[in-house]
Each structure stands twice: as C-alpha cells, then as structure tokens.
N, C-alpha and C positions, 0 to 999 in steps of 0.2 A: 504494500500500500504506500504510496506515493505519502510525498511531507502535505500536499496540497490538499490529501482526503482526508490525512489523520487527525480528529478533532473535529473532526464536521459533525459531531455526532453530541458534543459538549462542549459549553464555554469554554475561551480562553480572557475571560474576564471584563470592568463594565465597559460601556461603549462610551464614551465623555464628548461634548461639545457637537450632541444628537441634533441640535436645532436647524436643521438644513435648509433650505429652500432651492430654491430655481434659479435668483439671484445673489444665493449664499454658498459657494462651491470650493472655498479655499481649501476646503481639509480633507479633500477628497481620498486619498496618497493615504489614508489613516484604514481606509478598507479594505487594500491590498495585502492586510496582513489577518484580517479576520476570517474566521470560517466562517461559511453559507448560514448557519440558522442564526447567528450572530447579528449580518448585515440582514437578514431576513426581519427579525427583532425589529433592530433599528429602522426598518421602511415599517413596518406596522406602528409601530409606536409612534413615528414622525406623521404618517400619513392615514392611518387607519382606514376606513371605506372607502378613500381614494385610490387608493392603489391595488393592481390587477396583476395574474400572471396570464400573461400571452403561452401557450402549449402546440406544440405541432401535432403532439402524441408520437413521434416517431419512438419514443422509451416513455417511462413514466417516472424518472429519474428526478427530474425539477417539480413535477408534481407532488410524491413524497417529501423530499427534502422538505420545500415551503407548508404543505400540510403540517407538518409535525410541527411547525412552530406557529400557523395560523392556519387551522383544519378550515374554517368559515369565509376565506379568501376567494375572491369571483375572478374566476378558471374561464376565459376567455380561447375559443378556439373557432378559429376563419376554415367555413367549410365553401371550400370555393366551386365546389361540383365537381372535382374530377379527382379527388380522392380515392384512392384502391377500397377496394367494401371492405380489406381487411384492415386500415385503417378507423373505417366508421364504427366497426365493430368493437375495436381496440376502445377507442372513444368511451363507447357503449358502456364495456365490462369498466372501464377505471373509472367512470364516473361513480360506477354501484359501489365499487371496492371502496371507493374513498367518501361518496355521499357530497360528490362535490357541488356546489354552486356554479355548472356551468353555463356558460352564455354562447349559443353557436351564433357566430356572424354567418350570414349571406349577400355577397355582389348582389345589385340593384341589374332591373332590367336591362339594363343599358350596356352590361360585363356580357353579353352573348354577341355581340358582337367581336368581341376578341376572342378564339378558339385557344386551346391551352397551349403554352411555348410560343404564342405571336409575340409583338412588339407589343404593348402596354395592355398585354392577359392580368400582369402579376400585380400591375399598377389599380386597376380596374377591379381586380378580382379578393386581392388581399390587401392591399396598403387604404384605398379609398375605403371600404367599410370600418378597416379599423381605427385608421383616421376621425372617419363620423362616428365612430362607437367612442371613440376615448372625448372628445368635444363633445357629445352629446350625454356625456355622465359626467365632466369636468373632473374626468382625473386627472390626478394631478402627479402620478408614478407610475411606470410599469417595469415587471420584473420579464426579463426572456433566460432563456437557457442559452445561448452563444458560448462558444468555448475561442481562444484566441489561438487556439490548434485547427480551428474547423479550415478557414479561409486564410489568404492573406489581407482582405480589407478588417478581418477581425482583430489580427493580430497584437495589434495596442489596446483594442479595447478595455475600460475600466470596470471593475467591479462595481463603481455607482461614479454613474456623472450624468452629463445633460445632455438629453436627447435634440440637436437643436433645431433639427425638422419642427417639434410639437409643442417644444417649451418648456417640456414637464421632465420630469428626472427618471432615468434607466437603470435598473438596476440587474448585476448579470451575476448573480452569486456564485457560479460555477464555469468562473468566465479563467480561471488558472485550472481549472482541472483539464487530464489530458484523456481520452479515447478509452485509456486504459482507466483513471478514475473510474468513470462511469459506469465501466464494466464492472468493477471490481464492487462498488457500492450498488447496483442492481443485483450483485449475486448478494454481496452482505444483506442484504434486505430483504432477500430471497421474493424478487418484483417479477410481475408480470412482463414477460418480452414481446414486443409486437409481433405479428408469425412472418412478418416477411422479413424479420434477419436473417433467420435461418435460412433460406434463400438467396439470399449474398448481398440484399439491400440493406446498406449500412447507416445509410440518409433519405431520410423516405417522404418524398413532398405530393406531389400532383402525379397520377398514374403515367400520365404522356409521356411525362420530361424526366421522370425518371427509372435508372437502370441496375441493373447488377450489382457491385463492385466487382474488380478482376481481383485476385491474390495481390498482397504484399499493395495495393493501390490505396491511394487516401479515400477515407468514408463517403467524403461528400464531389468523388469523382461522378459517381453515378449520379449527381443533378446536372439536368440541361449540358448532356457530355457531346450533343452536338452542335451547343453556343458556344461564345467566348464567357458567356454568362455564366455568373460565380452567385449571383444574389437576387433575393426577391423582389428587395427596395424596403422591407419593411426597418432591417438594421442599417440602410445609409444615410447616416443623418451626422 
C-alpha cells in the first residue's frame, strides 16, 4: 500500500484555518498532505448542502470513501444516453448498497443532435447539464474523482482549488493516488467492481468512444482512442 493510501482510513489530525471561500484560496498547499476523509471533512463542514460529488461509476471507489464521512451527500451522475447497460446497472446496485441520494442528469433536446464522439456531443451532453445542474442549486463545491496519473492535463491538478470555468471550488480527494491505490483500497473494502473491467475496460465513459485497454497500456487509452481527445471538458477549467 502506497504512502498516499495509508491513513485514508483515519485522521492524521485537526484541519486549522477551514474558513475557505472562492475568493479565499491562499492555503491551498495545506491539503496536499491530508488524506481523503480529512479534506472530505473539511468541504462538508465548510460547505455543507452545497457541495456534491460528481461519479462516473466506472468503480465505486470515491463513492465509499466520501460516504463514510458524509453517507447523506447528493451523488450527482450525467446519464448522457449512451452509457453500456452495464454501467446503468452498476449505477442501479450502488445506489441500493449505499442508499445514496442520487441525482441523474439528462442532455436537453437539443444534445440529439450531436451523435456520441462528434465535435461538441460531450459539451452538449455532459458539461451543459451539469453546468445548469450546479447554477441551478447554487452550489457552491464539487468533489470528482480525477487522479493526476489519469491524463496529462490532470497532472498538476490540486487536491482542493478553484474551478475557474464555474467559480465555485473542486475538490479531488484522490487526486495523489495512483491506478494501483484504487485497486488496492476497492479490494481492502472488499467493493463492488463494475463487470466491464474484467473485460479489459479500465476507463469506462460512453459505449461509442470507448474500448478495451491493450496489456501493459494506460487505463484511460481506451477513451476516444480514435481522437486526439484526452477529455470531456467537464475537468478543463
């Protein structure tokens, strides 16, 4: 178990100078060293109803972790229509397991005119609903799962900073863990695995656009492996 998983499971002590905002970001550099249910803590406590976790369900890895420190947390997942039914399924059972408060976004009529993998499907289909989903509740936080292993636009990403697409503050608790963390803490947890890993999908978004993984390839090769496209648009900001 990696230095970055160990402790994720209990404090490593309080959190001081919590009072954050959107225009308060100085101390950011103070999160980089806490573990997940910690900085989880700290956005409930700072934000309370405001703040959401966005879930693709491709694992249910960030759904636990954040459960166990805020079980009542509204679980936000963009069904954009062209999700694998093994997916919807997945969906289905972890919402039972967990009893979670979830919220399914849906693209407005207007998204059928872009088919899955065109030029602005993802913009249309995922980023505009959630866009009017987070303005239309005024939150004011949301949590993703991103790892700075996944991409290279991810690679710097912070543990909590400002999203500055929306205004409002990101927070990415599992954003130092590596490929291998996740693994290792879905097996410690003994969690549900979505059924198309076992079939070599390692990152699993919209049926079209994605594929396989080949051996020894990174996870998130099988998205859009016949774009130059690396991202949704939902984390470029």
């Amino acid at each position: 178990m990696s230095a970055t998983l160990t402790g994720v499971l209990g404090p490593q002590g309080p959190i001081e100078d919590s009072a954050l905002t959107a225009t308060n970001y100085s101390n950011f550099e103070k999160f980089e060293t806490m573990p997940p249910n910690e900085v989880i803590k700290w956005a409930i406590d700072n934000f309370g109803e405001d703040v959401v976790l966005a879930a693709s369900f491709q694992d249910c890895v960030l759904v636990d972790v954040v459960t166990r420190v805020a079980p009542d947390i509204e679980v936000v997942f963009i069904d954009t229509g062209s999700h694998f039914k093994e997916t919807l399924n997945y969906v289905d059972d972890i919402r039972a397991r967990y009893d979670l408060r979830l919220v399914r976004l849906k693209p407005g009529y207007e998204a059928a005119k872009f088919p899955c993998g065109t030029d602005g499907c993802c913009e249309m289909k995922k980023v505009k609903p959630f866009d009017e989903f987070l303005k239309k509740n005024n939150v004011k936080a949301w949590i993703s799962g991103i790892k700075r292993v996944d991409t290279a636009e991810r690679n710097n990403a912070p543990v909590v900073g400002i999203d500055q697409a929306r205004g409002i503050v990101k927070i990415n608790p599992i954003v130092r863990w590596s490929d291998d963390d996740v693994e290792s803490y879905s097996k410690l947890r003994n969690l549900p695995v979505h059924p198309m890993t076992a079939k070599g999908y390692l990152s699993i978004g919209c049926a079209p656009t994605t594929k396989p993984v080949e051996l020894g390839s990174s996870p998130r090769s099988g998205r859009w492996s016949d774009q130059e496209k690396t991202e949704c648009g939902l984390h470029l900001s």
